[in-house]
C-alpha positions as CSV (number, residue, x, y, z in Angstrom):
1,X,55.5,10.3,42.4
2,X,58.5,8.3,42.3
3,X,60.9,7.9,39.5
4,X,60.7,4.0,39.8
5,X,57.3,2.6,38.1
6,X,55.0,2.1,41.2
7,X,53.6,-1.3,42.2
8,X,50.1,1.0,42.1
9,X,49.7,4.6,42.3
10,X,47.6,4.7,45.7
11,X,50.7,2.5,47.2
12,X,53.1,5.8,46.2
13,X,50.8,8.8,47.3
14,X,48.9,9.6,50.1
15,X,46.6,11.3,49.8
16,X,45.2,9.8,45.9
17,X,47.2,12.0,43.5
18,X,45.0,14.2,40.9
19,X,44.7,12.2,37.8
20,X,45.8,15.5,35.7
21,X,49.2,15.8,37.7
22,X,50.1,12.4,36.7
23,X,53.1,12.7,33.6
24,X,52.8,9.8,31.2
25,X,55.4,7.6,31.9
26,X,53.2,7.6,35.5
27,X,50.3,6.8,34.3
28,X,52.1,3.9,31.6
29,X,53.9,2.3,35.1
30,X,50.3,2.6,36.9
31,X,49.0,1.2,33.4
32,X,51.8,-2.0,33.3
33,X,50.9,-2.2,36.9
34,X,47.7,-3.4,36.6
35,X,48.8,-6.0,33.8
36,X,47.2,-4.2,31.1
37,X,48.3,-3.4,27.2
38,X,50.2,-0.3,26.9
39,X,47.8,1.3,25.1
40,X,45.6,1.7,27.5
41,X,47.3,4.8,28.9
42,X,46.9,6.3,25.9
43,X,43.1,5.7,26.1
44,X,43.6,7.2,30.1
45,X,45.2,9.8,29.0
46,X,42.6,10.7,26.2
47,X,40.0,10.6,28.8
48,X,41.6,13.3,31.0
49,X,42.6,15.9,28.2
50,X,40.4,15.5,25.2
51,X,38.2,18.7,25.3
52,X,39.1,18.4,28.9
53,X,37.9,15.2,30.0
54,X,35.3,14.4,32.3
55,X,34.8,14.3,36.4
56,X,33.4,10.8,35.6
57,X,34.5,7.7,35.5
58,X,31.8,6.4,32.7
59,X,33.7,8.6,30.8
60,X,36.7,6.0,30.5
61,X,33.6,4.0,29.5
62,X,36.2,2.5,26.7
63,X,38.1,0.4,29.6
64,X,37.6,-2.6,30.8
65,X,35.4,-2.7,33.7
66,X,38.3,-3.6,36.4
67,X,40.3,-1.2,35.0
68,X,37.7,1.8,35.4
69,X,37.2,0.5,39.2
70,X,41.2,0.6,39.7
71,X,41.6,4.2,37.9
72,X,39.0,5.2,40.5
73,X,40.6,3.5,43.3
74,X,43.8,5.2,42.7
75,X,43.2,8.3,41.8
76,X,41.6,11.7,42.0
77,X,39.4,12.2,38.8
78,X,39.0,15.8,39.7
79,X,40.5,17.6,42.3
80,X,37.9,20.5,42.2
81,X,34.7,19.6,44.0
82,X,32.4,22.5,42.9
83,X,32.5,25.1,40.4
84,X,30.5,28.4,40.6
85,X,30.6,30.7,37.1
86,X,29.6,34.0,37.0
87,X,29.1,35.7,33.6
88,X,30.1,39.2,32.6
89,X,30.6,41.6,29.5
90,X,27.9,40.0,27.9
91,X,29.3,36.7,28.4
92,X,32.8,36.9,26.8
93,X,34.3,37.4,30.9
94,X,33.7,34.1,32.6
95,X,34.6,33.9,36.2
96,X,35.3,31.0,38.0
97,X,34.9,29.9,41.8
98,X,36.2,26.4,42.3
99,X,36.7,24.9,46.0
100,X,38.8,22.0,46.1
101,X,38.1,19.4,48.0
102,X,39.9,20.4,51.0
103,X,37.1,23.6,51.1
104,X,40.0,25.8,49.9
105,X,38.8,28.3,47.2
106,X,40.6,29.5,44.2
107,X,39.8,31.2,41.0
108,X,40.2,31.5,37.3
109,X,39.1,33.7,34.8
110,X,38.3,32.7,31.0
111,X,38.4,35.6,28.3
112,X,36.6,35.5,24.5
113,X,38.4,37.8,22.4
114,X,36.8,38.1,19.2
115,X,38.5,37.9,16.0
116,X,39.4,41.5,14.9
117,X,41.0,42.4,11.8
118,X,44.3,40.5,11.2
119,X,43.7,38.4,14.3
120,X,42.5,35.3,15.3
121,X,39.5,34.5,17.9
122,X,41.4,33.7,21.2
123,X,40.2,32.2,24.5
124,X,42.4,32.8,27.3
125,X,42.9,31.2,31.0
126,X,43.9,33.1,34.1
127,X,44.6,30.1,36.3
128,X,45.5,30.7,40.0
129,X,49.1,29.0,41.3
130,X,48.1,29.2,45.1
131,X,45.2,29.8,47.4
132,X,45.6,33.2,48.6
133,X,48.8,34.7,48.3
134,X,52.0,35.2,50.6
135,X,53.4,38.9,48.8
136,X,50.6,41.0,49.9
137,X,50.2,43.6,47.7
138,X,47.7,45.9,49.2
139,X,45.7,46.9,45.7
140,X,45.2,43.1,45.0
141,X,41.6,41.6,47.1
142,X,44.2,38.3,47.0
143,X,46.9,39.8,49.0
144,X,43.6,40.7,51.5
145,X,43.3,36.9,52.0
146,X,46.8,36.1,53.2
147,X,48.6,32.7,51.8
148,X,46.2,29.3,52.1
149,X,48.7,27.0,50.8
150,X,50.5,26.0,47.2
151,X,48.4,24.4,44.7
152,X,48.9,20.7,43.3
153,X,49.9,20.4,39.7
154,X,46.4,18.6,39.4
155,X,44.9,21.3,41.0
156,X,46.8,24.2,38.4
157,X,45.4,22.0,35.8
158,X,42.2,21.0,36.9
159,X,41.3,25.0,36.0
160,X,42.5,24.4,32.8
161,X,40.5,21.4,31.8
162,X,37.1,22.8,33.4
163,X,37.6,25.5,31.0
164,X,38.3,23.6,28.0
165,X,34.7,21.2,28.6
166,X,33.2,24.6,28.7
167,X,34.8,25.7,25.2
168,X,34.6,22.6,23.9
169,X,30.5,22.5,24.1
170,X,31.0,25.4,21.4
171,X,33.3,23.5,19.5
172,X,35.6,26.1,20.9
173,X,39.5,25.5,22.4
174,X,41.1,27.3,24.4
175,X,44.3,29.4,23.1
176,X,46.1,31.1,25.6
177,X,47.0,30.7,29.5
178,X,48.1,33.0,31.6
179,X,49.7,32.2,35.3
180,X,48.4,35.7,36.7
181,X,45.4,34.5,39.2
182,X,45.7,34.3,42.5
183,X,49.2,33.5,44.4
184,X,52.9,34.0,43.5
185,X,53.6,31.3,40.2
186,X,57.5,31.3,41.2
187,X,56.9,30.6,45.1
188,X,55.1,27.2,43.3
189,X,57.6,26.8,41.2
190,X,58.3,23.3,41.1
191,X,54.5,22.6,40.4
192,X,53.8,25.5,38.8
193,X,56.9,23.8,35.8
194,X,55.4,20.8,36.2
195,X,51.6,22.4,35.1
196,X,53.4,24.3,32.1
197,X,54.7,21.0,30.6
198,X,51.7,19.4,31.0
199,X,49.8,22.1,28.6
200,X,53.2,22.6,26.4
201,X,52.8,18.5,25.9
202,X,51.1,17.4,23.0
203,X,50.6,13.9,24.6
204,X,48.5,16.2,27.1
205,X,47.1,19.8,26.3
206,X,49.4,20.6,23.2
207,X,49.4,24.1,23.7
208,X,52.0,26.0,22.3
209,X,55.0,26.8,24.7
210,X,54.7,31.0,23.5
211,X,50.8,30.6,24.2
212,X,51.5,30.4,28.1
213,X,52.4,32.9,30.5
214,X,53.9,32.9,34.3
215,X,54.1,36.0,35.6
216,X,56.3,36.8,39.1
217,X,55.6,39.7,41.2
218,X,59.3,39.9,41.1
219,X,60.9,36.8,42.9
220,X,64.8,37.5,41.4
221,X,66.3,33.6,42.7
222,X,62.6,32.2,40.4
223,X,63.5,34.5,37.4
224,X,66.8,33.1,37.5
225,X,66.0,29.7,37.6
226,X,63.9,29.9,34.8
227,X,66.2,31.7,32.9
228,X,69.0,28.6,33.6
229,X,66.1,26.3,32.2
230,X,65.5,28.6,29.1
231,X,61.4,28.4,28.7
232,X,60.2,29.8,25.6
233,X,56.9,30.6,27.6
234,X,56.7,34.3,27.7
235,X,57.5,36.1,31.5
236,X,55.1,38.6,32.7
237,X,56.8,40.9,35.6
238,X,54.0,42.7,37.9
239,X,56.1,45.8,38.1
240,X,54.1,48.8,39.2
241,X,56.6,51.0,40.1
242,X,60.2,51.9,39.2
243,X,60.7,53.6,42.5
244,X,62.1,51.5,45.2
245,X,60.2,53.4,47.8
246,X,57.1,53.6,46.3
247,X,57.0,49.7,44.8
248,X,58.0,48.8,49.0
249,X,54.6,49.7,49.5
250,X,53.1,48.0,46.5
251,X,54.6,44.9,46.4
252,X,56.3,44.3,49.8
253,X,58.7,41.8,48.3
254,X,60.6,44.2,46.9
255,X,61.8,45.2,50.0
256,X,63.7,41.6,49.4
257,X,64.7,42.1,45.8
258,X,64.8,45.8,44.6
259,X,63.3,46.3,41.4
260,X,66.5,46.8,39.8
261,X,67.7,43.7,40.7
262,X,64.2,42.5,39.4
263,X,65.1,44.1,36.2
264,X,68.1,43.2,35.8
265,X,67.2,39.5,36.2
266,X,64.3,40.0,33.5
267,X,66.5,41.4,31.1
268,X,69.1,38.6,31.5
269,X,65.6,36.0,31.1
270,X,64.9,38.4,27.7
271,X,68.8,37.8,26.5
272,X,68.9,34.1,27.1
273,X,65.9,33.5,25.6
274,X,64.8,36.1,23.4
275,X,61.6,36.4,24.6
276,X,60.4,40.1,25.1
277,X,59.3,40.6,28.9
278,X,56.1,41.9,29.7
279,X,55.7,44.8,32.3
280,X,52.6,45.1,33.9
281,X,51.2,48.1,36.3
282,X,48.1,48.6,38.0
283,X,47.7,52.2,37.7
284,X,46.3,53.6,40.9
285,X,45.5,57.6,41.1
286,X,47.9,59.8,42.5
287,X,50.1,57.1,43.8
288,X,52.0,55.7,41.1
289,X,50.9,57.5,38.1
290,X,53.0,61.0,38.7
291,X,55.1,62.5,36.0
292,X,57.7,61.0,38.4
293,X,57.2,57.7,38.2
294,X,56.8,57.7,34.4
295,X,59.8,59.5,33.7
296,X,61.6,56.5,36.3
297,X,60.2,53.6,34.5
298,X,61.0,55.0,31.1
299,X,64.2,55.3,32.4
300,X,64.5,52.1,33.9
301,X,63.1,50.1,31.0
302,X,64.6,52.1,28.1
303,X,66.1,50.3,25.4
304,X,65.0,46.6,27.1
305,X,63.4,43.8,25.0
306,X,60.1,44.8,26.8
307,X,56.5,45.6,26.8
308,X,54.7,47.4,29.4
309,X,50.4,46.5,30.1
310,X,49.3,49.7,31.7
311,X,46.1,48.5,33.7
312,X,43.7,50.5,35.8
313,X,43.1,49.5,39.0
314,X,40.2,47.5,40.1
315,X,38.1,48.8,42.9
316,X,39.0,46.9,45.6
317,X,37.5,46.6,49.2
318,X,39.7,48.2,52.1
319,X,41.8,50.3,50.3
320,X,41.8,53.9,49.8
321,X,42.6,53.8,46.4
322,X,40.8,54.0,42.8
323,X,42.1,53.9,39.3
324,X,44.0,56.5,37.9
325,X,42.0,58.6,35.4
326,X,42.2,57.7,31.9
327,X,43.9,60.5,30.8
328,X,46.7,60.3,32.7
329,X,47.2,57.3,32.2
330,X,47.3,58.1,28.5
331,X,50.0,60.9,29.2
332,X,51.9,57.7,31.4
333,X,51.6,55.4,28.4
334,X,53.1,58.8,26.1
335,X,55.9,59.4,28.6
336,X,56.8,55.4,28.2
337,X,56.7,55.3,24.2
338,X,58.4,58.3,23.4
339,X,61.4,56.7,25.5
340,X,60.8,53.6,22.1
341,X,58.7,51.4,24.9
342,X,56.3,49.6,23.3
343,X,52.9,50.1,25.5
344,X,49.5,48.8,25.7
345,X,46.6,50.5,27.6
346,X,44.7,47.4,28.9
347,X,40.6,47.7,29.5
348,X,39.7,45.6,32.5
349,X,37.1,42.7,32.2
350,X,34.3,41.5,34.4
351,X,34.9,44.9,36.9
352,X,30.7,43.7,37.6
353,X,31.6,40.8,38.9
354,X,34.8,41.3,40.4
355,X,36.6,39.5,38.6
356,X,40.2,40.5,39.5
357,X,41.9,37.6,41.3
358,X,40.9,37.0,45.1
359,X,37.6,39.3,44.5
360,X,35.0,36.4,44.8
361,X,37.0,34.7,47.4
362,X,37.3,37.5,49.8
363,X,33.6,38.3,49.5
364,X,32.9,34.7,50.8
365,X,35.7,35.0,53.4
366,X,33.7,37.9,54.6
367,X,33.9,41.4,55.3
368,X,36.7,42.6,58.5
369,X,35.4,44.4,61.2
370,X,35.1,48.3,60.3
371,X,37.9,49.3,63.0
372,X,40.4,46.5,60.9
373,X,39.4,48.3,57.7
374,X,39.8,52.2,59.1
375,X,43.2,51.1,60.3
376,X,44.5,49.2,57.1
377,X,43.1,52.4,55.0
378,X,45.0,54.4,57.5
379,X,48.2,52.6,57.5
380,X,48.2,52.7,53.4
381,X,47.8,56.7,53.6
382,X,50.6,57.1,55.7
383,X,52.5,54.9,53.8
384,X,52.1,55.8,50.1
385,X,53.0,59.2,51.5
386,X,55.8,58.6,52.9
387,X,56.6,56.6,50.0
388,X,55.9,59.9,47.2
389,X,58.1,61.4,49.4
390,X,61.5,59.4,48.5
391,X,61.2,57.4,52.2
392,X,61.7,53.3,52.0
393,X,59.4,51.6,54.1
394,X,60.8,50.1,57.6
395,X,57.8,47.3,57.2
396,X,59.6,43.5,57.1
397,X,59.4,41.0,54.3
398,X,56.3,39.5,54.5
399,X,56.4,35.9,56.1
400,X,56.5,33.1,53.4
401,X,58.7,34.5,50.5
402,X,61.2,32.5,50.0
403,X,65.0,33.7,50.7
């Protein structure tokens, strides 16, 4: 969209834009556009983000006639076509399946925490930034799929409001959102900004700014940038390693931007805005859950304005790796606290119905041919072991991650 108020919306985009990406003063212009009171983009707007709004245009049923016609002229109602949900955990994991309506497929992930104690019931969104992902990481069935393409801010959102009609049937609204489905959140930045002031907005979603999380898989010149804006939305760094030549081989971007320099650009984020950063690492047996490796992120982290998630691995197809066993990581999550790092041992949901981001996707993209799959299992062998040893991988950046 333009910053000047469009003659009509259609006139400005081509393709028609996702009603849900539109900012108010957009939809106000579009509103004046069509010679209409002002306060008819308030009655728009109610339609799109009131418990989520509707796919259909009867549900603007409160406009005039023309003005329904127009809306639908203009503009995307929905950007997702279909929606497949698949329930697990006794129903409090919901997973999600949505193909847009380009065929691309994405996915989110909606949690039901109960309330327990001192806290409150919470709902929480994993939404996906991307279709597929650009970074690779070879323990993550996303990085499997390779990169599809960045997601419109209608599209980010779109996830968000299928969710909340779901809730909102139980009188139920969601409470947290977390940027951690599939893709890289700050290689979408621009949209994926775009999508958080959207939710943050009370004029939209309302949700609070320190209910929302983007996490990075450690893009140093995104972390930055956000840092120079000063969010109050809490950063979530995929970690996984401390050591340079092992976390090569995990996330192949740091063989752009070493994990110190990560680091150091988190704890410069945790400074400015005195938000506490949250670590997370998929714990993957005998790879990155050594005495080694806890004694280097201990180090690495100590005294930091941080929080480490220490996750076991989902299974996933074509790799040679399973979760770490639960007692080590228990003796990992030791190692971290008694260097005064506040750590959480996170359980895994919907593991039945794969429900770790890219899982659903890559079991409708298909299954490789076996040879592909020996090799890749192969390739990962030699190169975790090479990478326990202290040697940094010769592998390039991968294509598509930014400068």
């Amino acid at each position: 969209m333009t910053a000047e108020p469009p003659t009509t919306i259609a006139e400005t985009v081509a393709p028609k834009p996702g009603i849900s990406g539109l900012t108010p003063d957009e939809l106000a212009a579009w509103v004046e556009a069509q010679r209409q009171p002002s306060y008819r983009a308030r009655q728009i707007a109610d339609g799109i983000w009131k418990d989520g709004g509707s796919t259909d245009a009867a549900a603007f049923r409160t406009l005039p006639v023309a003005l329904r016609e127009a809306l639908a002229g203009a503009v995307r109602l929905d950007t997702v076509a279909d929606t497949e949900i698949t329930l697990a955990d006794r129903g409090m994991t919901e997973k999600a399946l949505h193909r847009l309506d380009d065929g691309a497929l994405i996915e989110s992930v909606l949690m039901h925490y109960p309330a327990h104690g001192s806290s409150r019931e919470r709902h929480t969104l994993c939404i996906s930034s991307q279709a597929g992902c650009a970074v690779g990481c070879p323990f993550c069935a996303t990085g499997e799929l390779g990169f599809g393409r960045d997601l419109e801010v209608a599209e980010i959102l779109d996830q968000v409001r299928h969710a909340a009609r779901r809730l909102a049937t139980d009188s139920r609204r969601l409470t947290n959102i977390v940027f951690m489905g599939m893709g890289e959140p700050l290689l979408n930045l621009d949209a994926v900004l775009a999508a958080v002031e959207a939710l943050n907005d009370p004029r939209r979603f309302g949700l609070g700014a320190r209910h929302i999380t983007v996490s990075t898989s450690g893009v140093v010149p995104g972390i930055r940038r956000l840092t120079a804006l000063g969010p109050q939305f809490t950063l979530a760094v995929s970690l996984h390693a401390a050591r340079d030549a092992l976390r090569d081989v995990l996330v192949p971007l740091n063989r752009r931007w070493p994990v110190a320099d990560v680091v150091d650009a988190a704890r410069e984020h945790a400074r400015a805005t005195g938000r506490r950063i949250s670590y997370e690492v998929t714990m993957i047996g005998g790879v990155n859950d050594t005495e080694l490796d806890a004694a280097a992120m201990a180090d690495l982290l100590r005294d930091d304005h941080a929080h480490v998630n220490l996750i076991p691995m989902n299974p996933v197809a074509h790799t040679p790796w399973q979760a770490s066993p639960m007692p080590v990581i228990e003796a990992f999550a030791t190692t971290l606290r008694d260097a005064g790092i506040a750590t959480t041992i996170r359980r895994n949901r919907g593991q039945e119905v794969g429900a770790a981001c890219g899982q659903l996707a890559a079991d409708r993209a298909g299954e490789p041919p076996a040879p592909a799959v020996a090799r890749r299992r192969e390739r990962l062998v030699v190169a975790s072991a090479a990478a326990l040893r202290g040697e940094r991988s010769r592998e390039p950046v991968p294509g598509g991650v930014g400068e």
